[in-house]
VEXKE-78307 format. One record per residue (C-alpha): residue in three letters; x, y, z; residue number from 1. Coordinates in steps of 0.001 Angstrom, whole numbers, plus 524288, in hexadecimal, padded with zeros to 5 digits. Example, Ala and Ser with C-alpha at 12.3 -4.5 7.8 and 13.67 -1.06 7.14 Angstrom:
VEXKE-78307
+---------+-------+-------+-------+-----+
| residuo |     u |     v |     w | num |
+---------+-------+-------+-------+-----+
|     ALA | 8300C | 7EE6C | 81E78 |   1 |
|     SER | 83566 | 7FBDC | 81BE4 |   2 |
+---------+-------+-------+-------+-----+
END
This chain:
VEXKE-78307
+---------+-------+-------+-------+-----+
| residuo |     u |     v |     w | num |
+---------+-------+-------+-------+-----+
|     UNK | 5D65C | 0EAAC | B8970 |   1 |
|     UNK | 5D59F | 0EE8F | B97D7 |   2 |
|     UNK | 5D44A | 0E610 | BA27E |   3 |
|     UNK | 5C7CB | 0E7CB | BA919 |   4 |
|     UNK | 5C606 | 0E48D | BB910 |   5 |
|     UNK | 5B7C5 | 0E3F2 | BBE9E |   6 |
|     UNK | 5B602 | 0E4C0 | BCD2C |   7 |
|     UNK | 5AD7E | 0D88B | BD1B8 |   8 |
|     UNK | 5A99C | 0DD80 | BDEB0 |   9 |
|     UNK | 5AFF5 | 0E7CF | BE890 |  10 |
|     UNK | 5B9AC | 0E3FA | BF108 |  11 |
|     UNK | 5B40A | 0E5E0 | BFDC0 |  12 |
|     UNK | 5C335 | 0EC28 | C02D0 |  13 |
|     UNK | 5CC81 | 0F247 | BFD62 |  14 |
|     UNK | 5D2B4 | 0EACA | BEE50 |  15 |
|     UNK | 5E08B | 0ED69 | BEB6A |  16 |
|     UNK | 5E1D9 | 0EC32 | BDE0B |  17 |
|     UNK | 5EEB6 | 0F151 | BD857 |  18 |
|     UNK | 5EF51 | 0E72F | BCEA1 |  19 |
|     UNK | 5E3ED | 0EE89 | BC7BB |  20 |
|     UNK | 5EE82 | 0F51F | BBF87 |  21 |
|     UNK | 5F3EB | 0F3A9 | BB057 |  22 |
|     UNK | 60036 | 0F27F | BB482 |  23 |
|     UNK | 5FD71 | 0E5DC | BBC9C |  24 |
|     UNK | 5F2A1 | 0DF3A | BB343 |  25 |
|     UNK | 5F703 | 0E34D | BA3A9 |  26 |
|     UNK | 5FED9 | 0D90F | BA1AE |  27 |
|     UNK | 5F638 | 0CDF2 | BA92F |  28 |
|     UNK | 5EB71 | 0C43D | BA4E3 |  29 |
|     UNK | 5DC5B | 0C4E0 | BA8BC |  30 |
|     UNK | 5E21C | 0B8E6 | BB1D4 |  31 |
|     UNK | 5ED82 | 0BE33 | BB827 |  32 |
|     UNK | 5E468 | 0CCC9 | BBA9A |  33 |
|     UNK | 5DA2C | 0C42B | BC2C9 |  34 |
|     UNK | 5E455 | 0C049 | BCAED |  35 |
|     UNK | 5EBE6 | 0CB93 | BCDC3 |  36 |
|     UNK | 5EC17 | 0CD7E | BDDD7 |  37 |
|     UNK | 5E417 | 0D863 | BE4A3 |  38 |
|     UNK | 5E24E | 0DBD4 | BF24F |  39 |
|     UNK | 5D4C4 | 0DA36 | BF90E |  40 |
|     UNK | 5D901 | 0DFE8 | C0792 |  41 |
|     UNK | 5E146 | 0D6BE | C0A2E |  42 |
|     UNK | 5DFA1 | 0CC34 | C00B7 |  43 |
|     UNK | 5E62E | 0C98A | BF5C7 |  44 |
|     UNK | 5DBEF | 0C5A2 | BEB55 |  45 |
|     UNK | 5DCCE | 0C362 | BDB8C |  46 |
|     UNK | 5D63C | 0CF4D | BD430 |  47 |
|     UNK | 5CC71 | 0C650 | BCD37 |  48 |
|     UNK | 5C5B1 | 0C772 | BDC2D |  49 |
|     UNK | 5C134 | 0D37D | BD936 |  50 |
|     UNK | 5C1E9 | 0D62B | BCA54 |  51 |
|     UNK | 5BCD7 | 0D17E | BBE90 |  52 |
|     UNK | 5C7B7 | 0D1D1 | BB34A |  53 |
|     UNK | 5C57A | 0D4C1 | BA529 |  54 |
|     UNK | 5D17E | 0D2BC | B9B7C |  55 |
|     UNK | 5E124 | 0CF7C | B9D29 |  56 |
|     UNK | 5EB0C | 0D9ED | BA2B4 |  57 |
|     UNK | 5E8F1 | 0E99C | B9CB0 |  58 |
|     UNK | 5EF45 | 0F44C | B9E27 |  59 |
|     UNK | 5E1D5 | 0F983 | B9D8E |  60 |
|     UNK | 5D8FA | 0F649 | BA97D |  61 |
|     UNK | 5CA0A | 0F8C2 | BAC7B |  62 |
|     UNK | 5C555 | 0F679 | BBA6F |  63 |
|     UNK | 5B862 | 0F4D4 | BBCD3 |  64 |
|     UNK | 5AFA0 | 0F67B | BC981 |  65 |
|     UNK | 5AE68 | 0FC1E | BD687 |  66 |
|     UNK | 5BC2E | 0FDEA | BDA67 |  67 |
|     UNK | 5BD1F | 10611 | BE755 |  68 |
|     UNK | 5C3CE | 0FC14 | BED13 |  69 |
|     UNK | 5CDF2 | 0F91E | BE301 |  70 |
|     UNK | 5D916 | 0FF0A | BE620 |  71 |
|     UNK | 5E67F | 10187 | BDFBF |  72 |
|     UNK | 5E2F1 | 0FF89 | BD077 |  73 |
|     UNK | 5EC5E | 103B0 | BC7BB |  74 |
|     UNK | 5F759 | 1046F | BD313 |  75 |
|     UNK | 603E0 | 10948 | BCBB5 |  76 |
|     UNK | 5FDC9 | 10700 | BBE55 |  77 |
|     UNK | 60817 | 10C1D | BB2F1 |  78 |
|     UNK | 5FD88 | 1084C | BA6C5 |  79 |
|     UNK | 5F25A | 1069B | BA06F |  80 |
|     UNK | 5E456 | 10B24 | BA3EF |  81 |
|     UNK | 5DB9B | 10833 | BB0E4 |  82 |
|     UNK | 5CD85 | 10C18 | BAE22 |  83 |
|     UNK | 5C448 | 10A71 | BBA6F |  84 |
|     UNK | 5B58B | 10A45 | BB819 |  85 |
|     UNK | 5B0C2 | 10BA3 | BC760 |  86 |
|     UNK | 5B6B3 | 11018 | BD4D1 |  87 |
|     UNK | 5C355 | 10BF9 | BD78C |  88 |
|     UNK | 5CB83 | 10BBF | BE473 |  89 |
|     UNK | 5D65B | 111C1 | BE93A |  90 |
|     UNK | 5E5A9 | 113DD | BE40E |  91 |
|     UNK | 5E1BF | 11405 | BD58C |  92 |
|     UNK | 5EE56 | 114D3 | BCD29 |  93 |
|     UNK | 5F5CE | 117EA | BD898 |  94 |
|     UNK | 60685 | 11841 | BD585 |  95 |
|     UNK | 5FFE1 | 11873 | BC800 |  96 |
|     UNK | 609F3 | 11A3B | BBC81 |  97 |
|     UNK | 60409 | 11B92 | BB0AD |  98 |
|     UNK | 5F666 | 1184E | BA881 |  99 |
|     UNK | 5E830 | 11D22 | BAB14 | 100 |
|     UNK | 5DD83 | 11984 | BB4BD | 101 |
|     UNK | 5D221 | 11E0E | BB226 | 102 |
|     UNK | 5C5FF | 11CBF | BBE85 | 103 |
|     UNK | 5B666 | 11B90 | BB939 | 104 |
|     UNK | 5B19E | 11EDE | BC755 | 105 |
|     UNK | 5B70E | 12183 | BD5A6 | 106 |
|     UNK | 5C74F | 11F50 | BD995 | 107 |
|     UNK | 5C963 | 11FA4 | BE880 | 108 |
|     UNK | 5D686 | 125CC | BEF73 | 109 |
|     UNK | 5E2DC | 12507 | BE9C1 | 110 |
|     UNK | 5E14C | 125A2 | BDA94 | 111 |
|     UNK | 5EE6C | 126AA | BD3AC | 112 |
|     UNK | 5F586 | 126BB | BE1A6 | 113 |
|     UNK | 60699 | 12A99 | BDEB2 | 114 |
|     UNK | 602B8 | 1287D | BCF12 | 115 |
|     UNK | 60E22 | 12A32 | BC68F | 116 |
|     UNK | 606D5 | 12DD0 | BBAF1 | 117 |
|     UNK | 5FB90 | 128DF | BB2CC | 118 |
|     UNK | 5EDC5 | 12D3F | BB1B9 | 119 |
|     UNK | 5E103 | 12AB3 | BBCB7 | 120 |
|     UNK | 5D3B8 | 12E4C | BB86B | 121 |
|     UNK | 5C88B | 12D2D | BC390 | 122 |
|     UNK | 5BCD8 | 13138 | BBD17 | 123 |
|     UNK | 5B383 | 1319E | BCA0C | 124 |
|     UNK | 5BA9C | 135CA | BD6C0 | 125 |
|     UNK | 5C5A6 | 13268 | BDEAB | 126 |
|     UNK | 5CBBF | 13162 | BEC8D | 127 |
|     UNK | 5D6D1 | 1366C | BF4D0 | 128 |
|     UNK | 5E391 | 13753 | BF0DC | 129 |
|     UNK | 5E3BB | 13749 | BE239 | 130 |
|     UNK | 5F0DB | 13717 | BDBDA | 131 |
|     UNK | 5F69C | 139D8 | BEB14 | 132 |
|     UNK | 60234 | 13393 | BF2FE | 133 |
|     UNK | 600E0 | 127BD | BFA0B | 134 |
|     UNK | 601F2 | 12A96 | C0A91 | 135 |
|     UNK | 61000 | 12CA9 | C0DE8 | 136 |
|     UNK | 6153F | 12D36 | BFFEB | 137 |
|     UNK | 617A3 | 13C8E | BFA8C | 138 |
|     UNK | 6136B | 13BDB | BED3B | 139 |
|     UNK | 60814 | 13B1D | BE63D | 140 |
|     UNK | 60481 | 13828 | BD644 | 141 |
|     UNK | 6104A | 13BCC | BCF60 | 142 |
|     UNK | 60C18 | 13C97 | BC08C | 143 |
|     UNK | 5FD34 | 13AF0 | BBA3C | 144 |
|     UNK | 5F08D | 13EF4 | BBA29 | 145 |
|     UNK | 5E3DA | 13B30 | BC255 | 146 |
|     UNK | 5D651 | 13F88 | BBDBA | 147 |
|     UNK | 5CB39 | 140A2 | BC748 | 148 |
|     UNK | 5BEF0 | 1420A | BBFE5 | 149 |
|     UNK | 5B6C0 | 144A5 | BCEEC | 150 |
|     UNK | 5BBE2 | 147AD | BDD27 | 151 |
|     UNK | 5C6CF | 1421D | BE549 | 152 |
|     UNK | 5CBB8 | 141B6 | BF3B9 | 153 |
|     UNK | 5D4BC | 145ED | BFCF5 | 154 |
|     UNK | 5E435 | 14829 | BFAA8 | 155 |
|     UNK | 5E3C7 | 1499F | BEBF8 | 156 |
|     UNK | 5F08C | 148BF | BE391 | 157 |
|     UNK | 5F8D8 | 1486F | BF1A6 | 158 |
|     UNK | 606E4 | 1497A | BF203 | 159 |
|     UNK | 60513 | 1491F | BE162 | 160 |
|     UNK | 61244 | 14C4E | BD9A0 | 161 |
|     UNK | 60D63 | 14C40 | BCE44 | 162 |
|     UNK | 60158 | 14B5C | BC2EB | 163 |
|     UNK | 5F4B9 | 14D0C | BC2EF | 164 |
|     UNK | 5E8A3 | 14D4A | BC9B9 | 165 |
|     UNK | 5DAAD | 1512B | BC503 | 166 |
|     UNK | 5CEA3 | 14FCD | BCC1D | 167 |
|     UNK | 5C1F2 | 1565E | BC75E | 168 |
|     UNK | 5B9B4 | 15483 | BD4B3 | 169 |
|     UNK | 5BE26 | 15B99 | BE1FC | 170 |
|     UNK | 5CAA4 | 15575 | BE9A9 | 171 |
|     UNK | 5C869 | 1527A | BF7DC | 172 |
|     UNK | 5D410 | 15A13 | C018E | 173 |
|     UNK | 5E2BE | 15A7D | BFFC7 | 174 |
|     UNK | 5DF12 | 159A0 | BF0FB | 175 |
|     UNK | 5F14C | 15AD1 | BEC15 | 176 |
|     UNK | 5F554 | 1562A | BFA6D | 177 |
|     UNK | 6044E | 159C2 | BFCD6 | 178 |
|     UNK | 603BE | 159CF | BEB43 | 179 |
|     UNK | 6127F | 1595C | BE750 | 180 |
|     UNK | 60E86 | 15BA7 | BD7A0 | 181 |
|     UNK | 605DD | 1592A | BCD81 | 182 |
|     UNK | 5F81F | 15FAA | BCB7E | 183 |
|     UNK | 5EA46 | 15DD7 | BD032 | 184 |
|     UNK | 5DEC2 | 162B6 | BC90F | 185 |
|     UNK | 5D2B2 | 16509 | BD254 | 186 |
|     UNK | 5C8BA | 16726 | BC836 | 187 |
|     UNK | 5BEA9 | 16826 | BD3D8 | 188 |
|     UNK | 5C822 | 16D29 | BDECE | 189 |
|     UNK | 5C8B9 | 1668C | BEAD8 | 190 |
|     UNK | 5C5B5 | 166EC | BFA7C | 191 |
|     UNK | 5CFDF | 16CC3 | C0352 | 192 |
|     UNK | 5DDF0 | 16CAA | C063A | 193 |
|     UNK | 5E342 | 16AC0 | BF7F6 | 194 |
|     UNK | 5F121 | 16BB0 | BF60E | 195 |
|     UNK | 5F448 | 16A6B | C0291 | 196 |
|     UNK | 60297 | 16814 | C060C | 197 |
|     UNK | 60553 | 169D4 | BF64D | 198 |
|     UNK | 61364 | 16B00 | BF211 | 199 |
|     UNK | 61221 | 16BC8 | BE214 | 200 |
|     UNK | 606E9 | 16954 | BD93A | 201 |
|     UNK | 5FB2D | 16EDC | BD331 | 202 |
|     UNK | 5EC70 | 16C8B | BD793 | 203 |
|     UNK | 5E249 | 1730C | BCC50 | 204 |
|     UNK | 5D4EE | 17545 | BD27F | 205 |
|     UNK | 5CAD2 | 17AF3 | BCA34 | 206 |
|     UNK | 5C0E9 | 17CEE | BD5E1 | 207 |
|     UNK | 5C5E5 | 18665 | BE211 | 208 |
|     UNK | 5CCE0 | 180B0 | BECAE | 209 |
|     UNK | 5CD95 | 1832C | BFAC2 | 210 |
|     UNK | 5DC0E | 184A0 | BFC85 | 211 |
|     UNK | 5E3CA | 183B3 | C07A4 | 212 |
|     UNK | 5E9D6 | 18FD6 | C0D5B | 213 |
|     UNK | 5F8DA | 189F4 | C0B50 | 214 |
|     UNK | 5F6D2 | 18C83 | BFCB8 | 215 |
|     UNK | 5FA1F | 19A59 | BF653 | 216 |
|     UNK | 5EFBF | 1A259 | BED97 | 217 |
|     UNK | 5FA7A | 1A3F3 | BE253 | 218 |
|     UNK | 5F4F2 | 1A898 | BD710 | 219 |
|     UNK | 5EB87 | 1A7C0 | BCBC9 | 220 |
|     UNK | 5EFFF | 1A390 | BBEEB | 221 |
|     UNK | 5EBA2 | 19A48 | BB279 | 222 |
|     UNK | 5F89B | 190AB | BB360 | 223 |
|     UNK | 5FE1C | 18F80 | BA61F | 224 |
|     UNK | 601AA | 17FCD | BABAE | 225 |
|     UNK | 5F21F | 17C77 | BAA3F | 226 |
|     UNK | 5F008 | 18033 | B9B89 | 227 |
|     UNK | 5F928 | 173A8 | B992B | 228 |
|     UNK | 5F2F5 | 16D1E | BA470 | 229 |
|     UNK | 5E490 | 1700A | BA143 | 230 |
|     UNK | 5E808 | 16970 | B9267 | 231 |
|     UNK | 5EF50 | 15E32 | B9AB8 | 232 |
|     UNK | 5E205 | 15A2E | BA1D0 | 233 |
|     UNK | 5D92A | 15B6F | B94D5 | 234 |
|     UNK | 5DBF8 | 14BC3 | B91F6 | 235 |
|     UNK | 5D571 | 14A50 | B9DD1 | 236 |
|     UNK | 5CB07 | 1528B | B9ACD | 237 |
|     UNK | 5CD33 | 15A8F | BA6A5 | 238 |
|     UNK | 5CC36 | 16AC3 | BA40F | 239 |
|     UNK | 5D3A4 | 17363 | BABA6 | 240 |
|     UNK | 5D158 | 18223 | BAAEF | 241 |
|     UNK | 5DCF7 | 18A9E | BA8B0 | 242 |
|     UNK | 5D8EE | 19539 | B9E62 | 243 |
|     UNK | 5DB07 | 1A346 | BA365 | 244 |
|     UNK | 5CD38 | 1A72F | B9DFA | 245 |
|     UNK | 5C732 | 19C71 | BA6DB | 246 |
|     UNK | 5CE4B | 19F82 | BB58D | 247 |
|     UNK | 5DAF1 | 19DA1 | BBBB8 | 248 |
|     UNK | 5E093 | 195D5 | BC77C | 249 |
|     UNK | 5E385 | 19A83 | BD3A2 | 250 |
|     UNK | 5EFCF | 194DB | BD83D | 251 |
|     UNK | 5F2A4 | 191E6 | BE728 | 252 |
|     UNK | 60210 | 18CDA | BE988 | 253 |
|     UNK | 6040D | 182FF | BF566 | 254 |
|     UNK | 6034A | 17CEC | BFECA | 255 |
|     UNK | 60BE6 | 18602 | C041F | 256 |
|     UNK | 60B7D | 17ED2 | C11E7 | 257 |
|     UNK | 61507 | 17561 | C0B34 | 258 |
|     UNK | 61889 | 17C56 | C0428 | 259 |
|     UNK | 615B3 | 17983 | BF714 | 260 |
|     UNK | 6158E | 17E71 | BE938 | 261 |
|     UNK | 60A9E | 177FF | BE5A1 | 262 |
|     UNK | 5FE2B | 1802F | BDDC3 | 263 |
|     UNK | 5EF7F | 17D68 | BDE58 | 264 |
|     UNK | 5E7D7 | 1853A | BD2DB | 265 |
|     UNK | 5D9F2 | 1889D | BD399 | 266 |
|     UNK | 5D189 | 18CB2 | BCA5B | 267 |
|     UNK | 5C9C2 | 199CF | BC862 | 268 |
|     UNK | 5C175 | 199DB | BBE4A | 269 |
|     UNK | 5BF7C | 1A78D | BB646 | 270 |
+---------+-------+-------+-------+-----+
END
């Protein structure tokens, strides 16, 4: 049985709730859950403050609510199952290691920040900064997969080593900032400046792109690499194009300002 957390009212600034997490709650009592500390601001306040709690300790959790102002669930999480029915706030699953979270609305910036591995499904859109490095540190997600269903923000997948991202709106700018590895797939392309500063890595878009002049026209090819990749994203229900009969990619090598031997490949339908 999961444990189930319903939202009594917004938080009128900012909750820090890290203790939202399997790792911290599977092995506690409905008791000893109510209790946990979060931060309100500055306060230090028990979580029964602000949410109502159904059942002992899961490694299965449901959260309930509003939550744009709950921020850091599922910090570092290496288990079990987060399922979100509503908005929630920034630094989902960030330093996430393992399990699945899966969003029934909105996430804000920083979804899956320096994950290790694991799986993040937003169904609605997202912010800035998904899957990206944290200021001043110089890697990104390292291993897993994030699913945008809708749009998200600025700085995409920045300074990522590697995995996978997948968004099926439009990406804001500097969609693969300074990307070290790992592979985006723009089902909707993006706004400007993507891939700028990239070193390795591979950003997908299935819409044109306006690309920056520090990338190379290269050539235009059906990768062999995506037939095994196109199969990889089916459990997702996610269809990438790659037959011969239907178009080809045009490949564009940079950023060579770096430079870097990273690829972006855009499709051209037949």
């Amino acid at each position: 049985m999961s444990t189930v957390f319903r939202l009594k009212e917004q938080p009128n600034v900012p909750l820090e709730a890290e203790v939202l997490c399997p790792d911290t709650i599977a092995d506690l009592s409905n008791a000893e859950i109510r209790q946990l500390t979060v931060f309100h601001g500055k306060r230090q306040v028990p979580l029964e403050d602000f949410f109502d709690v159904e059942g002992d300790g899961s490694v299965d959790m449901e959260l309930h609510g509003d939550l744009k102002k709950v921020r850091w669930v599922a910090r570092a999480m290496t288990k079990g199952s987060v399922t979100v029915h509503g908005d929630i706030g920034m630094h989902l699953g960030a330093y996430m290691k393992n399990g699945r979270i899966d969003v029934h609305g909105d996430a804000s910036d920083w979804i899956g920040a320096e994950m290790k591995n694991g799986l993040i499904h937003v169904h609605g859109n997202a912010g800035g900064q998904v899957g990206a490095a944290y200021r001043g540190d110089m890697q990104g997600m390292k291993n897993g997969t994030i699913i945008i269903d809708g749009s998200a923000g600025l700085e995409v997948g920045m300074r990522m080593r590697r995995g996978t991202i997948i968004l099926g709106g439009p990406a804001r700018d500097f969609c693969g900032l300074e990307m070290k590895g790992g592979t985006i797939v723009l089902r909707e392309g993006a706004e400007i400046r993507t891939g700028a500063w990239m070193r390795r890595g591979t950003i997908i878009s299935l819409k044109p792109l306006q690309m920056m002049p520090t990338f190379a026209d290269s050539n235009e090819f059906n990768p062999t690499f995506l037939n095994v990749y196109a199969k990889h994203l089916q459990q997702y229900n996610i269809d990438l194009p790659f037959a011969a009969d239907a178009g080809s990619y045009q490949r564009f090598a940079g950023d060579l300002s770096v430079p870097g031997k990273g690829e972006i490949l855009v499709w051209n339908p037949a």
